[in-house]
C-alpha atoms as an extended CHARMM CRD file, in Angstrom:
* protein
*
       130  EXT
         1         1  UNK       CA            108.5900000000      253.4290000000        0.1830000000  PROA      1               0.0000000000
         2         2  UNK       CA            106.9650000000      256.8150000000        1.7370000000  PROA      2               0.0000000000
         3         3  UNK       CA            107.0100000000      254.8270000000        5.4410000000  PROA      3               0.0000000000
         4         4  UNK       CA            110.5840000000      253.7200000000        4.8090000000  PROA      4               0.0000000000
         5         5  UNK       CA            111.6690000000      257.3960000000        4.1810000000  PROA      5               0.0000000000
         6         6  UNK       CA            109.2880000000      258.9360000000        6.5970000000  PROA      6               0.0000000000
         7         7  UNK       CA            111.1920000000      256.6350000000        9.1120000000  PROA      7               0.0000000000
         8         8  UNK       CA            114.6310000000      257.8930000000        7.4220000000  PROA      8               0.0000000000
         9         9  UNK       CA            115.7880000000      254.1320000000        6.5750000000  PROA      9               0.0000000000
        10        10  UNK       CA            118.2320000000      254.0770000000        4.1050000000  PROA      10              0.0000000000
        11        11  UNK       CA            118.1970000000      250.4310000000        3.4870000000  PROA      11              0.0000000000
        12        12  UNK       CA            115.3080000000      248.3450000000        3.1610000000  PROA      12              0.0000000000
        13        13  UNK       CA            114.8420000000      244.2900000000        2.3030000000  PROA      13              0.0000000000
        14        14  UNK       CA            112.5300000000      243.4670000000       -0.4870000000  PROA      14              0.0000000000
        15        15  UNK       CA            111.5280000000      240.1140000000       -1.5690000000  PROA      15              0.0000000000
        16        16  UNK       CA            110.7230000000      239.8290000000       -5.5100000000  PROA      16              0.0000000000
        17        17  UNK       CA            108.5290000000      237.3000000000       -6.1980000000  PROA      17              0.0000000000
        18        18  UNK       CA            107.6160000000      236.2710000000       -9.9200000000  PROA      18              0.0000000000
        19        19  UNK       CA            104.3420000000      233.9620000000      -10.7320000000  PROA      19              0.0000000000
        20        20  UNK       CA            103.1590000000      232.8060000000      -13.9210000000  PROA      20              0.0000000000
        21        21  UNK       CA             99.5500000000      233.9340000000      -13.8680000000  PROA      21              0.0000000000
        22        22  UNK       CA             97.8670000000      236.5350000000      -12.2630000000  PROA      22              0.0000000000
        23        23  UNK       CA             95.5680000000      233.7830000000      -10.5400000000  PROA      23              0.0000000000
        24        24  UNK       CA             98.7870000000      232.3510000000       -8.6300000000  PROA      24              0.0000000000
        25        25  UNK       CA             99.7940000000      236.5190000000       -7.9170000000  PROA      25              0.0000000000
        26        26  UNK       CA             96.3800000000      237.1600000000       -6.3500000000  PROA      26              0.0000000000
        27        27  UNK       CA             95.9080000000      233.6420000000       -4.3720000000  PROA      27              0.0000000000
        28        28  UNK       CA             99.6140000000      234.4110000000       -2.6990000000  PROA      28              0.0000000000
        29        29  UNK       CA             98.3470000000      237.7040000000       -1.9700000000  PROA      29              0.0000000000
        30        30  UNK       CA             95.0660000000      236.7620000000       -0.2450000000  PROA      30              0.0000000000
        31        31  UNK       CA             96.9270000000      234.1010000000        1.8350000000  PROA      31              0.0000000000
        32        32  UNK       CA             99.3030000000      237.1990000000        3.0990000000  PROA      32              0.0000000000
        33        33  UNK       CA             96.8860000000      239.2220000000        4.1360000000  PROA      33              0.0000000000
        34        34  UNK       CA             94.8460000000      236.2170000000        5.5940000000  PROA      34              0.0000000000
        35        35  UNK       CA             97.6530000000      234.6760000000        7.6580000000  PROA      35              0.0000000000
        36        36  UNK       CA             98.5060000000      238.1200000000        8.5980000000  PROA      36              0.0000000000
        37        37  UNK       CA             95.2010000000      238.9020000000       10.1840000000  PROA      37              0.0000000000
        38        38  UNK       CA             91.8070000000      238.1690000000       10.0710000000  PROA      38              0.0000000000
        39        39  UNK       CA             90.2120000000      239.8030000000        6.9130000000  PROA      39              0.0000000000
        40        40  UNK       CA             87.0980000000      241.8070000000        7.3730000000  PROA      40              0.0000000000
        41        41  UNK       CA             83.5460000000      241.2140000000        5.9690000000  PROA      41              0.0000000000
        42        42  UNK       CA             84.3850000000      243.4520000000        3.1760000000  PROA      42              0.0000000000
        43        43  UNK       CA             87.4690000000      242.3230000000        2.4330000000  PROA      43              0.0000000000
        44        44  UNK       CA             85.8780000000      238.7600000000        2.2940000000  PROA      44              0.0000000000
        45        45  UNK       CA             83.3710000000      240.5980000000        0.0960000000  PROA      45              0.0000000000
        46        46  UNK       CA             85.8620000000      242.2140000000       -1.9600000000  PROA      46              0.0000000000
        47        47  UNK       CA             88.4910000000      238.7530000000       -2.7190000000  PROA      47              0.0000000000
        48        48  UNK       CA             85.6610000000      236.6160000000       -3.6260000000  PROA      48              0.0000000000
        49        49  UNK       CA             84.1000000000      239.3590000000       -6.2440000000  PROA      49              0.0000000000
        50        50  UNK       CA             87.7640000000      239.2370000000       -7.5680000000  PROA      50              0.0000000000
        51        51  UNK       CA             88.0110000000      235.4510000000       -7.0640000000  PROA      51              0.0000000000
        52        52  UNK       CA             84.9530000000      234.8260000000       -9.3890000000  PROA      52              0.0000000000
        53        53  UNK       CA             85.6220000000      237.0450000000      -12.0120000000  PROA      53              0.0000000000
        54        54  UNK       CA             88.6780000000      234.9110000000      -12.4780000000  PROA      54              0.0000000000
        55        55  UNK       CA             87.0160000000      232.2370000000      -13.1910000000  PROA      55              0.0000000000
        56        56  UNK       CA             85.7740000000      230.3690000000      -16.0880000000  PROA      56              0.0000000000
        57        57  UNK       CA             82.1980000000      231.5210000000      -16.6470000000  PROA      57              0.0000000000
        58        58  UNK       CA             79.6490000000      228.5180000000      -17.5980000000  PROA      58              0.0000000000
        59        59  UNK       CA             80.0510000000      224.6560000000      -16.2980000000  PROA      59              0.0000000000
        60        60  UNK       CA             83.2930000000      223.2750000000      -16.8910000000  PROA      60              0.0000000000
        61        61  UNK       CA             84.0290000000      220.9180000000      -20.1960000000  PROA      61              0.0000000000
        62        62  UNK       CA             83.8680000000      217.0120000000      -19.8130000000  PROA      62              0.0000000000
        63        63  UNK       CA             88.1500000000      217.7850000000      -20.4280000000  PROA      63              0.0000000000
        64        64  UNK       CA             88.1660000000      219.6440000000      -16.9640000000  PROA      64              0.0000000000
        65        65  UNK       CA             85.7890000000      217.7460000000      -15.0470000000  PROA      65              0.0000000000
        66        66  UNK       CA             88.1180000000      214.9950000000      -15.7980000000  PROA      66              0.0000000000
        67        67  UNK       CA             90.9980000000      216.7230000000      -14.7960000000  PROA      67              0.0000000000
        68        68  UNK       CA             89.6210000000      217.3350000000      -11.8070000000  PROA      68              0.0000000000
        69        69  UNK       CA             89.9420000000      215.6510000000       -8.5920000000  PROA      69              0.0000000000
        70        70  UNK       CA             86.9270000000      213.9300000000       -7.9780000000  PROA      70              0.0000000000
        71        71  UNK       CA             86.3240000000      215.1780000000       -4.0240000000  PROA      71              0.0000000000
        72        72  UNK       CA             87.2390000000      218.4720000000       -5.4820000000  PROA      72              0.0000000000
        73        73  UNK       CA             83.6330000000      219.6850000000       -4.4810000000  PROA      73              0.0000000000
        74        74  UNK       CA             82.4290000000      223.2210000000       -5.7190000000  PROA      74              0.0000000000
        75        75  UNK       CA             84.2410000000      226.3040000000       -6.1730000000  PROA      75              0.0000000000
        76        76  UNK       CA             83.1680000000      228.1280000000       -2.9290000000  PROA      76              0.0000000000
        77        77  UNK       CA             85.3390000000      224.9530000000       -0.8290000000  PROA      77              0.0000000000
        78        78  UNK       CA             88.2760000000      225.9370000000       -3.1050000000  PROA      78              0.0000000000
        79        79  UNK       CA             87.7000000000      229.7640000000       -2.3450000000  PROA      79              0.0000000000
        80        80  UNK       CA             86.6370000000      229.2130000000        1.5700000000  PROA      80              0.0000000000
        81        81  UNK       CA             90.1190000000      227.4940000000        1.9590000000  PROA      81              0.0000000000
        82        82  UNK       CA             92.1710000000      229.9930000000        0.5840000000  PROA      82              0.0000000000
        83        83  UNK       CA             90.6830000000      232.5990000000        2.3980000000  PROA      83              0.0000000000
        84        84  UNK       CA             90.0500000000      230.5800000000        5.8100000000  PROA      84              0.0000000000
        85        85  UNK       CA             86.3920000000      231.3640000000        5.8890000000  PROA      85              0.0000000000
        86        86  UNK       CA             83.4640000000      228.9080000000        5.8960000000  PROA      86              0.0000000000
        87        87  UNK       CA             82.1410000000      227.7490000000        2.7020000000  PROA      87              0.0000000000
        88        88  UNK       CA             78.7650000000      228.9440000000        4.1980000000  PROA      88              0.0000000000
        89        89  UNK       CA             80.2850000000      232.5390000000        4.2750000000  PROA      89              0.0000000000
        90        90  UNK       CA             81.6960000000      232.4250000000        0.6100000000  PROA      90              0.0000000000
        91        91  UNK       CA             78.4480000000      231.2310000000       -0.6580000000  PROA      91              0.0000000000
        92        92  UNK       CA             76.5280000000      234.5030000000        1.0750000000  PROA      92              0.0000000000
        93        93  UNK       CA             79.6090000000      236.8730000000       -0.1050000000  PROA      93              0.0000000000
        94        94  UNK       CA             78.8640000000      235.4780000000       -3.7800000000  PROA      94              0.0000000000
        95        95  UNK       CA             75.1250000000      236.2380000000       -2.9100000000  PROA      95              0.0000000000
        96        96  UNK       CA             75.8580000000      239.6670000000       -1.2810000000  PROA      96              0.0000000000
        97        97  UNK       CA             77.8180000000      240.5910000000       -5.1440000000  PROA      97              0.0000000000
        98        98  UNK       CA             75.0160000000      240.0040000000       -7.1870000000  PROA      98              0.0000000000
        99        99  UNK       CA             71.9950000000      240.6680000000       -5.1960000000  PROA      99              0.0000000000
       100       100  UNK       CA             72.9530000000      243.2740000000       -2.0900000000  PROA      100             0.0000000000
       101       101  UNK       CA             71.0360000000      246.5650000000       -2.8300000000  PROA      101             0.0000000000
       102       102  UNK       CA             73.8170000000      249.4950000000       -2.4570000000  PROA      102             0.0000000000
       103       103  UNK       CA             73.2900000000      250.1350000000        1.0790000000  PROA      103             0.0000000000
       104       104  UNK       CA             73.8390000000      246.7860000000        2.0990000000  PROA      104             0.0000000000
       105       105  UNK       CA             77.2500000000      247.0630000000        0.3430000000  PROA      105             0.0000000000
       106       106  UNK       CA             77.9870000000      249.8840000000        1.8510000000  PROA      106             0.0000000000
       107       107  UNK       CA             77.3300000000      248.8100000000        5.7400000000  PROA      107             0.0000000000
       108       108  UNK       CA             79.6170000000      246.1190000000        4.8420000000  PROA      108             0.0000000000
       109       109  UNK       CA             82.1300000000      248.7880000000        4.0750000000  PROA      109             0.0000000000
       110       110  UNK       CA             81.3400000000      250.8170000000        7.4230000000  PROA      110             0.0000000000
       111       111  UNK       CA             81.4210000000      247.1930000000        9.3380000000  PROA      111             0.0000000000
       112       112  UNK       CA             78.2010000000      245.1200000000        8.9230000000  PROA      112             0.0000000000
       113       113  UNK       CA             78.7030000000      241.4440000000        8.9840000000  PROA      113             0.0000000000
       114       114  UNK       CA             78.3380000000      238.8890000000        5.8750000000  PROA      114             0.0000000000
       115       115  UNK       CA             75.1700000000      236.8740000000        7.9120000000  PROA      115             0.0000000000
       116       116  UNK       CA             73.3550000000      240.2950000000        8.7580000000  PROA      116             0.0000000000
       117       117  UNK       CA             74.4930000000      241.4650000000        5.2450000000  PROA      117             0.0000000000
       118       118  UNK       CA             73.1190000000      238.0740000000        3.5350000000  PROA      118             0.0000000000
       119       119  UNK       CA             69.9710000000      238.4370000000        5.3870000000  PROA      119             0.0000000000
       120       120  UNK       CA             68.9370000000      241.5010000000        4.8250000000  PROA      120             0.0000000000
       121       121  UNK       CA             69.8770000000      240.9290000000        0.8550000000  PROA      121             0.0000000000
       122       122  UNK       CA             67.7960000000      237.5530000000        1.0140000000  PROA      122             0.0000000000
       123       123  UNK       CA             64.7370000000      239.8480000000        2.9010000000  PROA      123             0.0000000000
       124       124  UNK       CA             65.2900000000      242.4990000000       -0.2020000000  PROA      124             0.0000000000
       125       125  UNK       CA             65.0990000000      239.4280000000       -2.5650000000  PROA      125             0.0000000000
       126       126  UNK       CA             61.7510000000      238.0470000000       -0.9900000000  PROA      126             0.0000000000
       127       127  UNK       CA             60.5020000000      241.6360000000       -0.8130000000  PROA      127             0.0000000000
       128       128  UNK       CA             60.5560000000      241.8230000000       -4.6760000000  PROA      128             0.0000000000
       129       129  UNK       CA             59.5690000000      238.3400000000       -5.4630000000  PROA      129             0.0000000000
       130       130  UNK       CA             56.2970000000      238.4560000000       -3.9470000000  PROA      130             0.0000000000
């Protein structure tokens, strides 16, 4: 809205778009941005932290496992192919959220990549194990 009267448009198209869970709202968005551009390390980061909190904590019940497809494989395939990354790379994202020490978060921000991220997180990990 502030670029459309910045540029003095009077008139601008809008698509409205409804979904019925906040899952479907945030997978449409990801795939957006992804087949917009390539997303960044932390925005990789950042949709699989979201990602994951979605979903069901624990192992799923014998009712969704059968519900499942059977080559459904694990959640990171599911989450690598909506955002168009390796399932290698969602894997270290889910290791940078719950183990990266602050800094490593935060050269992710300024531009460090996931591998140099997840490596120096796993280094930091072996550090303090032994």
């Amino acid at each position: 809205m502030a670029a459309a009267k910045a540029a003095k448009l009077s008139h601008v198209s809008t698509m409205m778009y409804e979904f019925d869970t906040e899952q479907e709202a945030l997978e449409y968005a990801i795939r957006c941005q992804r087949n917009r551009r390539n997303l960044t390390a932390a925005e990789i980061v950042q949709c699989v932290a979201e990602l994951d909190k979605r979903r069901t904590a624990g192992r799923p019940t014998a009712d969704k496992l059968a519900s499942q497809d059977a080559n459904s494989g694990k959640s990171s395939k599911e989450t690598a192919d909506l955002l168009g990354v390796s399932q290698a790379t969602v894997e270290r994202a889910r290791a940078i959220n719950d183990h990266a020490p602050e800094e490593v978060k935060e050269a992710i921000r300024n531009g460090l990549g996931i591998k140099p991220a997840y490596e120096q997180t796993q280094a930091v990990r072996r550090e303090a194990g032994g």
